[in-house]
N, C-alpha and C positions, 0 to 999 in steps of 0.2 A: 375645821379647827384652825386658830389662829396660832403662832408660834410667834413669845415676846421676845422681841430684838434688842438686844442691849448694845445699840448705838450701832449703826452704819456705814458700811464704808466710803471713802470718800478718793477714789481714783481719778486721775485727770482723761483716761481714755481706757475702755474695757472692749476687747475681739471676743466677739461669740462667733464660734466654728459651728456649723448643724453639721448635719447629713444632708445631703441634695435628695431629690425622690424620683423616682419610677416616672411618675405622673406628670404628666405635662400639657400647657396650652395648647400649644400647636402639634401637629404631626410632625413624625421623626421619616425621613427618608430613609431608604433603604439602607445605603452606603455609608450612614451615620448613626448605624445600628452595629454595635461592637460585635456581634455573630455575624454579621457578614464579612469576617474579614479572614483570607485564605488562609495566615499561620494561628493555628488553632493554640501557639505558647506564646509563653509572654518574653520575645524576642527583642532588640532593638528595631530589628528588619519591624517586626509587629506595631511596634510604637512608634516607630516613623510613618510610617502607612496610616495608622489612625490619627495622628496631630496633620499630616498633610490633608487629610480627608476636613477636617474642622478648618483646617487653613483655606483651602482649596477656594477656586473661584466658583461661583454663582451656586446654585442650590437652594439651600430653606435661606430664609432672611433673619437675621440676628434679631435676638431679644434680650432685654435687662435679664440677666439669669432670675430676679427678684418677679420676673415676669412671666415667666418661663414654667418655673417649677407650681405644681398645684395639689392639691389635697389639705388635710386639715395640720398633717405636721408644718407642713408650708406656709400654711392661712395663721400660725402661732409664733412661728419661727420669724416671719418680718414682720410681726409686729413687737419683737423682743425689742428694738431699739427704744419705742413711746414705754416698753413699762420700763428700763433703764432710764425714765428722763432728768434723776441725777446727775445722769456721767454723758461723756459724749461716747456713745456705745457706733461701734463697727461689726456690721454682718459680714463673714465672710462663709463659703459653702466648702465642703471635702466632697470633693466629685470625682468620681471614678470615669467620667470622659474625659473631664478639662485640668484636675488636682485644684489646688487651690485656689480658690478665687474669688474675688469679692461678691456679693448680692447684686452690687449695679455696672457688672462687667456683662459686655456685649457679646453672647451664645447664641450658636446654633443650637435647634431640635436636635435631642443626642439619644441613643439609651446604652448607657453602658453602667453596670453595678456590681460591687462586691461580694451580693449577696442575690440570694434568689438563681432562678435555672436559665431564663433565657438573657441576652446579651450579658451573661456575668465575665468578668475577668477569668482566664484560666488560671488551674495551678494551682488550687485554691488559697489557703491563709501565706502559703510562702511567695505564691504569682501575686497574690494581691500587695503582697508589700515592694514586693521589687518592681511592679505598673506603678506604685503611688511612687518612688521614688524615683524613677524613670521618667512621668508627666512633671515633676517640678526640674528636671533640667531643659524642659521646654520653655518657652519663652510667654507661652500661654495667649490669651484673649487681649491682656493688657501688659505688653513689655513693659519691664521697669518697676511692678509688680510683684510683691514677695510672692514665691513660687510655694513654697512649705510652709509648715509649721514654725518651724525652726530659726527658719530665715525672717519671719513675721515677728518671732518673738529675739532677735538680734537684733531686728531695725527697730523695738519698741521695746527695750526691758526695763523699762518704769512702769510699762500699763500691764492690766488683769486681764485675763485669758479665760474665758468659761467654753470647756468646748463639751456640747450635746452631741455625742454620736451613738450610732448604731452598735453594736458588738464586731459586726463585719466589717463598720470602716475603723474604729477601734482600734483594731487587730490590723487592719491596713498599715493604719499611720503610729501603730506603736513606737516605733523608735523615733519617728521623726520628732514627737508626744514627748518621751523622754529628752530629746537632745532639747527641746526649746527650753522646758524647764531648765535645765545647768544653767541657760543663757539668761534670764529672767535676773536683776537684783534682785529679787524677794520670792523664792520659788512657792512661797503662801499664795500667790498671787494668779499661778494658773490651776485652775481645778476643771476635773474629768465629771463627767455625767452620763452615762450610761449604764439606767434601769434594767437588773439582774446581770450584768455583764461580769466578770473578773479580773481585772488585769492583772498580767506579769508582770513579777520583777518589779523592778521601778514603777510600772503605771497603780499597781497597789496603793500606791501611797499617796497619788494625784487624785482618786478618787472619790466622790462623795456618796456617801448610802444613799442608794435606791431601789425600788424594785415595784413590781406589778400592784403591795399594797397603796401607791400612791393614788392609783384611781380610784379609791372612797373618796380623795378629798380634792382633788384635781379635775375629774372626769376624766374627759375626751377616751381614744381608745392607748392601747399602750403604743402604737406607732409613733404617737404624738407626746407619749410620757417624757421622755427627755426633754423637748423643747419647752415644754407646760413646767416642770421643774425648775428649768434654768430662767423661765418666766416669772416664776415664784419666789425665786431668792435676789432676783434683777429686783423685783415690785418693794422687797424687804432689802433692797440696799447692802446686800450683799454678795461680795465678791472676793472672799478672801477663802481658801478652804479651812482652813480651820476654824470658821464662824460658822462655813456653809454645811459642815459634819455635824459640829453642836447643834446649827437650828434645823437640819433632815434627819437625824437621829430622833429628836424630840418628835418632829411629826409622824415620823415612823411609827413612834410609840405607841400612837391613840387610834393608829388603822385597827383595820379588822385582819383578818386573814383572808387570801386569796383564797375561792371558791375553785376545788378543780372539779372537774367533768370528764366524765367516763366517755369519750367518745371514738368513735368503730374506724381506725384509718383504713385508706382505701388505698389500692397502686393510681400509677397516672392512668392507666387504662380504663380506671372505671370511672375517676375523677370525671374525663374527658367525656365519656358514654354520657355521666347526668348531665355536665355540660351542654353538652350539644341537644340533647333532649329538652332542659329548662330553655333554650336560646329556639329551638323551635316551636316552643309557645310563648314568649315574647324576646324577639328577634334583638331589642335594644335595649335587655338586662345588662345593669353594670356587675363589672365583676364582686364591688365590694356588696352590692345588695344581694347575689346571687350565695354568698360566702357566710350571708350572716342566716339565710336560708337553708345551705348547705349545715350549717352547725346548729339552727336549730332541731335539724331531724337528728341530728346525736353524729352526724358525721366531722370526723377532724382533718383536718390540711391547713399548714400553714400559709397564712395570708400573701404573701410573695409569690411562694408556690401554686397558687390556686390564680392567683392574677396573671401566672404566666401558661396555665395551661388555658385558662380564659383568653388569652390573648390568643394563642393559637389555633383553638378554634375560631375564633370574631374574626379576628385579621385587625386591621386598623393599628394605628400609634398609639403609644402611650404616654 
């Protein structure tokens, strides 16, 4: 379904914020895997320990984060800038190893996330927002570098802001999310994208309708739904929220409804038994193809979850 644009916007510079992902090119070392590290809270002592670990000498070899990161939200997400080719569009990632930071900033192999069971942040929605603002008083991959939201949209409040995030980094970077807007001249100018998510307070109202009916008309799976969204209203020349509500409201219209499915959830205990049984008759199952397997026999677990008890049986990086 096509949704008619009654005129365009015309921005001199527009930040897309994603999600960073799980998934990665190269292997992550041990010591650069956020569950190895001794204080199980989210401490200063905690977060000095892990930015020295990313600082530290010798180890994995750095790469363009844009390089770095892999799966299909990833494979959507840099190529946001070619369907913005209106505007001069800037990728930057919400990283729960590194915070803020550009697409073509120079990373190590990390795994650290807000969500999901292995290397997550402690503490949960309250550790996750005092780690995100803890990592932007670090000085990061590239000093001199906005560190936050905040600070990104202080040093630029004339340009448009579309940030695609998860619920989990969402809820991270809520306040930071809020404070950039105040700073913005035209607070029409930053909008939220995050498919079935809710924000509080203040982020209610940064928000643009979406939710799981977009994949009749989008594809991909819903991991990718936000970036595929904020791909969609880039391609329609828009970047204002209150254009981007009117023309996702309209296409909301013409979905269908989500189909739901009765399916049997299981504990980690049994998850991991099929696990380890399907991976003994082909040893180099990926987790995403074993999941889509797992849910055709009528079983449920969510896709993070199931990636990380996958992972712990396999071994290997992510």
């Amino acid at each position: 379904m096509t949704v008619p644009v009654s005129g365009s916007d015309r921005s001199t510079t527009v930040h897309v914020v994603v999600t960073c992902t799980n998934r990665k090119t190269a292997t992550v070392p041990a010591e650069l895997r956020l569950g190895s590290l001794a204080d199980p809270t989210v401490t200063s002592e905690a977060v000095g320990e892990w930015t020295a670990r990313l600082n530290g000498p010798g180890g994995a070899a750095h790469l363009a984060a844009e390089d770095l990161y892999a799966g299909e939200h990833w494979a959507v997400a840099r190529q946001l800038p070619v369907a913005a080719a209106a505007h001069d569009t800037q990728l930057w990632v919400c990283s729960a190893g590194y915070g803020l930071i550009r697409a073509r900033a120079l990373i190590r192999p990390y795994a650290a996330a807000f969500s999901g069971h292995e290397d997550r942040v402690p503490g949960g929605a309250d550790g996750a927002r005092r780690w995100w603002q803890a990592l932007a008083h670090w000085e990061g991959p590239e000093p001199g570098q906005p560190r936050s939201i905040r600070e990104l949209a202080a040093a630029k409040p004339t340009a448009s802001f579309i940030l695609a995030l998860s619920a989990a980094y969402l809820d991270a970077c809520r306040d930071d999310i809020a404070i950039a807007a105040a700073k913005l001249h035209d607070p029409d100018r930053l909008l939220v994208i995050s498919a079935g998510a809710r924000g509080p307070g203040v982020l209610a109202g940064l928000m643009v309708p979406a939710d799981a009916r977009l994949q009749a008309v989008l594809g991909g799976t819903r991991q990718a739904l936000n970036t595929r969204t904020a791909s969609r209203l880039l391609e329609a020349g828009i970047t204002s929220r209150v254009k981007a509500t009117r023309y996702m409201t309209k296409l909301l219209a013409g979905q269908p409804s989500v189909a739901r499915y009765e399916r049997k959830k299981l504990s980690d205990e049994e998850v991991i038994t099929m696990i380890t049984g399907r991976l003994a008759r082909d040893p180099g199952m990926s987790a995403s193809r074993m999941l889509r397997e797992f849910r055709d026999a009528g079983y449920a677990c969510e896709q993070q979850r199931f990636a990380a008890l996958h992972h712990r049986v396999a071994g290997g990086g992510r």
